[in-house]
C-alpha positions in Angstrom: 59.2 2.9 -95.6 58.2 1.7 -99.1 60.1 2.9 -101.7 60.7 2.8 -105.6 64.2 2.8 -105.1 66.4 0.3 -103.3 69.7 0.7 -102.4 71.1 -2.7 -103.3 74.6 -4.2 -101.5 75.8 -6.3 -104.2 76.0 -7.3 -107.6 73.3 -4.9 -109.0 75.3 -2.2 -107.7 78.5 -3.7 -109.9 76.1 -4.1 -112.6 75.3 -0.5 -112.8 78.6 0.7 -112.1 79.9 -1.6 -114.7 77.6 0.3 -117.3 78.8 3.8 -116.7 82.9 2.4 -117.5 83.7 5.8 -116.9 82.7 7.2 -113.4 84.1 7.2 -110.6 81.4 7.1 -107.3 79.0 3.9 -107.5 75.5 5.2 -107.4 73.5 4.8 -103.8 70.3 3.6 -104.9 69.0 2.5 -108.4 65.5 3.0 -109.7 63.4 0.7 -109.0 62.5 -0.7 -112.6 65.9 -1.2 -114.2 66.2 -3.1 -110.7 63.3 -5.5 -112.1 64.7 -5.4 -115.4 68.0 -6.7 -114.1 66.2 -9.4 -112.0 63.6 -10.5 -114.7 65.3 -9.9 -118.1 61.7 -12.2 -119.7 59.4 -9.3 -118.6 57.0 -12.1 -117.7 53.0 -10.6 -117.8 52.2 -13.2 -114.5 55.0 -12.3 -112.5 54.0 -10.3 -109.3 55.4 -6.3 -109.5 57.8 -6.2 -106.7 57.6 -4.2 -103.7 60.5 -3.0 -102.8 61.7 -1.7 -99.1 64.4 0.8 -97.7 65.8 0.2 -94.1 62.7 -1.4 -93.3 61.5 -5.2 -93.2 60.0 -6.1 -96.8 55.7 -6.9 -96.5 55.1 -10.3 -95.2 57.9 -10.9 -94.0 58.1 -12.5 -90.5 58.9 -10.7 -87.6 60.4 -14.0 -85.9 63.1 -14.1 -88.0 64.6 -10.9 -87.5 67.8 -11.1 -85.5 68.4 -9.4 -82.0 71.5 -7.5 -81.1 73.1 -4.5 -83.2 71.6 -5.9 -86.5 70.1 -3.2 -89.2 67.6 -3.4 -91.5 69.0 -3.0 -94.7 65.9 -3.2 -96.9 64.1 -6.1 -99.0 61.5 -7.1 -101.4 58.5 -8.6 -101.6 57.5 -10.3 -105.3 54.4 -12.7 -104.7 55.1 -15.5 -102.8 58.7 -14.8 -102.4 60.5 -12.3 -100.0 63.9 -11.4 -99.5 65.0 -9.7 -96.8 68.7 -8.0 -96.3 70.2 -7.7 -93.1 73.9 -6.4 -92.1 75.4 -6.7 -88.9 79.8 -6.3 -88.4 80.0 -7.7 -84.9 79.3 -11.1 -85.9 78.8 -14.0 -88.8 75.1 -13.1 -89.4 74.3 -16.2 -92.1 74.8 -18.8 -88.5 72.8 -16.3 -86.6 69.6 -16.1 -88.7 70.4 -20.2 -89.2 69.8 -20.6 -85.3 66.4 -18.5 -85.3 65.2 -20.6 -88.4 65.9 -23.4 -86.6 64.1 -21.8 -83.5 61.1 -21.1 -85.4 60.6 -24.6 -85.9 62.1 -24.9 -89.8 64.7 -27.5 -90.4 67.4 -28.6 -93.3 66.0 -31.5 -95.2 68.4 -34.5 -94.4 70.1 -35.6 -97.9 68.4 -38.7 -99.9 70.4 -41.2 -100.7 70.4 -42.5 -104.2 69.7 -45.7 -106.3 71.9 -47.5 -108.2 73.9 -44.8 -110.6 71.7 -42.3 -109.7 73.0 -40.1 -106.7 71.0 -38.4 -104.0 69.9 -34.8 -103.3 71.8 -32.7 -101.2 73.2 -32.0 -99.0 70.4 -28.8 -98.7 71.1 -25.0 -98.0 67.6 -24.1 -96.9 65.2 -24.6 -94.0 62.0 -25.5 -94.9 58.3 -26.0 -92.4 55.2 -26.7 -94.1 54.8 -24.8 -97.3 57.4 -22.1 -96.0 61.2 -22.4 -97.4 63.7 -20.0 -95.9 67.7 -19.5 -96.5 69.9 -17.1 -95.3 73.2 -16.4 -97.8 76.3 -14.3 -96.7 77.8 -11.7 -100.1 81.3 -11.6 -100.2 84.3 -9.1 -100.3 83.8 -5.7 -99.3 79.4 -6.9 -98.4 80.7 -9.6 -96.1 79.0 -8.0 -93.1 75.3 -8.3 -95.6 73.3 -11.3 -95.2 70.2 -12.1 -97.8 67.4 -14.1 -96.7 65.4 -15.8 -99.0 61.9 -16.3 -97.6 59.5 -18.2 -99.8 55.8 -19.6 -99.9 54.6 -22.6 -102.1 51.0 -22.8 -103.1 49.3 -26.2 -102.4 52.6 -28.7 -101.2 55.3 -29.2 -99.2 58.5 -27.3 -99.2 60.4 -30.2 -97.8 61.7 -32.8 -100.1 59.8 -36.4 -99.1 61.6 -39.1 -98.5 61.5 -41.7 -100.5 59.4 -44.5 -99.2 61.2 -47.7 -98.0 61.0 -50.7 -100.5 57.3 -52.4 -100.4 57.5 -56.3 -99.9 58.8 -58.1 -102.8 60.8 -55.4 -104.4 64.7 -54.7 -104.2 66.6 -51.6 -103.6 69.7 -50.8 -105.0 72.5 -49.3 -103.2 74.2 -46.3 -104.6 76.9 -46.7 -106.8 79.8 -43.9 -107.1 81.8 -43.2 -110.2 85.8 -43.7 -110.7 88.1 -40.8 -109.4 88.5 -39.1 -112.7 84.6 -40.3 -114.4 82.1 -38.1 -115.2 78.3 -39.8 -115.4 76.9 -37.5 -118.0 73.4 -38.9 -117.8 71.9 -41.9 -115.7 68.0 -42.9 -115.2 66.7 -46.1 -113.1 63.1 -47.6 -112.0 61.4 -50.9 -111.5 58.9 -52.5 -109.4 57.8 -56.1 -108.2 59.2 -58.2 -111.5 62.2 -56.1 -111.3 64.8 -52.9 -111.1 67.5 -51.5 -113.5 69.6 -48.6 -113.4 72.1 -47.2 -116.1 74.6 -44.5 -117.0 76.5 -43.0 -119.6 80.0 -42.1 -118.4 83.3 -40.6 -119.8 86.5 -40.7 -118.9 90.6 -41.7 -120.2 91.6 -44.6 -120.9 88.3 -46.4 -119.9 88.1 -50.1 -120.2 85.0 -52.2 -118.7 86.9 -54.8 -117.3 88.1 -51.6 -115.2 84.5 -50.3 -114.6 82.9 -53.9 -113.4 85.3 -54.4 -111.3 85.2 -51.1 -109.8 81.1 -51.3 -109.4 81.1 -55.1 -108.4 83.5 -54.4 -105.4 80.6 -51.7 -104.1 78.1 -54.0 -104.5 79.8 -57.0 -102.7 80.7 -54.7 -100.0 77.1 -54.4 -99.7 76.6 -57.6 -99.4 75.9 -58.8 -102.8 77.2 -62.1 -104.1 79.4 -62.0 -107.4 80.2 -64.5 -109.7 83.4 -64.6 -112.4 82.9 -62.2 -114.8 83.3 -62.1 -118.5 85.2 -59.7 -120.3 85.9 -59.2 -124.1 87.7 -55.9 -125.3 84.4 -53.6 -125.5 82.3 -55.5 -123.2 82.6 -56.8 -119.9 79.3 -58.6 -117.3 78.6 -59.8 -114.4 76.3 -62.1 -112.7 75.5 -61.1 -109.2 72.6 -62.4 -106.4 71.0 -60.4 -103.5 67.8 -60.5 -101.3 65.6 -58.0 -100.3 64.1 -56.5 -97.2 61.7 -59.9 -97.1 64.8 -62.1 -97.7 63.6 -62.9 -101.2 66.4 -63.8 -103.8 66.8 -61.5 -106.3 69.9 -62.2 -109.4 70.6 -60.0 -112.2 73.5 -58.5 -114.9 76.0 -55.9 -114.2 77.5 -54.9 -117.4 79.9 -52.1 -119.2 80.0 -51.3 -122.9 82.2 -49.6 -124.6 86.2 -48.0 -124.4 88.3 -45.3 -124.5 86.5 -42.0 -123.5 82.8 -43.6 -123.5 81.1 -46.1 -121.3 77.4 -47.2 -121.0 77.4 -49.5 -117.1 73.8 -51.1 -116.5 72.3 -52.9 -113.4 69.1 -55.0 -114.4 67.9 -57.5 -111.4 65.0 -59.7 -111.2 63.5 -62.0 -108.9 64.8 -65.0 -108.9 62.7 -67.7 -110.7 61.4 -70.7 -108.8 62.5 -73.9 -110.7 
């Protein structure tokens, strides 16, 4: 049945007991605004009122993804397009068992994106995802481990799985991903290009960081991807090197790897271009 109170198995349950310092018993249920409040401290005028659910499935949500077996119904809520549901079961890991019906439903996990150059990849992902649907299941912890949350959620007007990005039209070059130093942070990087060429940079930081240390550490990446390196020039601050490479149409490309910079801070580029006919 629908409710305007909702018992709730985790944190909002430590959050109000953590208010009343001095009592002893942890309330059962909590009313069903400072519940909101907690949840939506913005008090946003667009935001859907929830709908909240005792030992029943919240509305909307799919019957299909309900577990078999000994499971109960703890409750849920329903808040526009999104849904959570709250299951608990003690016979067995319930997070792998909704994973399986997910999967069964026809949802999958997005397969991680592999990145470009300094910038990394997404993922790897912790939700399912079909059409415009999304869907996770998450276990709570210490004395709630038997309590699994679904989060069940509708997007209006595109995809809930991540696209992929496209492979490289003729005539432009795509960089392989280049991983950081044990022990370096990249505390911001960006990339892009097209047809007359492709660049990608980062700031990093770090001990004792030299660029001689950094180009060398990026250049043997990039000849292990088949890259071709020349010698490369190093001063104190600044260190480069020339490379050549072809892409998927076995055009030559040749460009600049360089690091600038010591100590704790380093800016490392990437810039390549098509190679110039003579």
């Amino acid at each position: 049945m629908l409710q305007r109170t909702l018992f709730v198995p985790s944190i909002l349950v430590v959050l109000a007991a953590g208010c009343a310092a001095n009592r002893q018993a942890t309330p059962a249920s909590i009313p069903a605004p400072l519940v909101t409040a907690l949840m939506d401290d913005r008090g946003s005028p667009t935001r859907a009122s929830p709908d909240y659910a005792v030992g029943t499935l919240p509305p909307g949500y799919p019957a299909t993804l309900v577990p078999s077996g000994p499971v109960r119904i703890v409750g849920g809520m329903t808040a526009g397009d999104q849904i959570i549901a709250v299951f608990a079961d003690s016979t067995r890991r319930l997070s792998a068992i909704l994973e399986q019906l997910f999967e069964h439903a026809g949802f999958t996990r997005p397969p991680p994106s592999p990145g470009s150059g300094f910038m990394g990849g997404s993922g790897p992902y912790s939700f399912f995802c079909k059409d415009s649907v999304m869907v996770s299941a998450e276990p709570l912890s210490g004395t709630e481990r038997n309590v699994a949350r679904v989060n069940y959620r509708r997007l209006r007007g595109r995809s809930a799985c991540p696209t992929r990005d496209p492979a490289p039209s003729a005539g432009q070059l795509r960089l392989p991903e280049l991983t950081p130093p044990a022990g370096v942070r990249v505390t911001r990087s960006n990339g892009g290009g097209g047809g007359d060429g492709v660049n990608s940079s980062a700031e990093m930081t770090g001990t004792a960081l030299s660029p001689s240390a950094v180009i060398a550490h990026y250049a043997t990446q990039l000849v292990a991807a088949g890259w071709i390196a020349e010698a490369p020039a190093v001063s104190e601050r600044v260190a480069a090197q020339f490379f050549e490479t072809k892409d998927a149409s076995d055009a030559p490309w040749e460009g600049v790897l360089m690091a600038v910079g010591s100590g704790t801070a380093i800016t490392v580029s990437l810039s390549m271009h098509p190679r110039t006919k003579p």
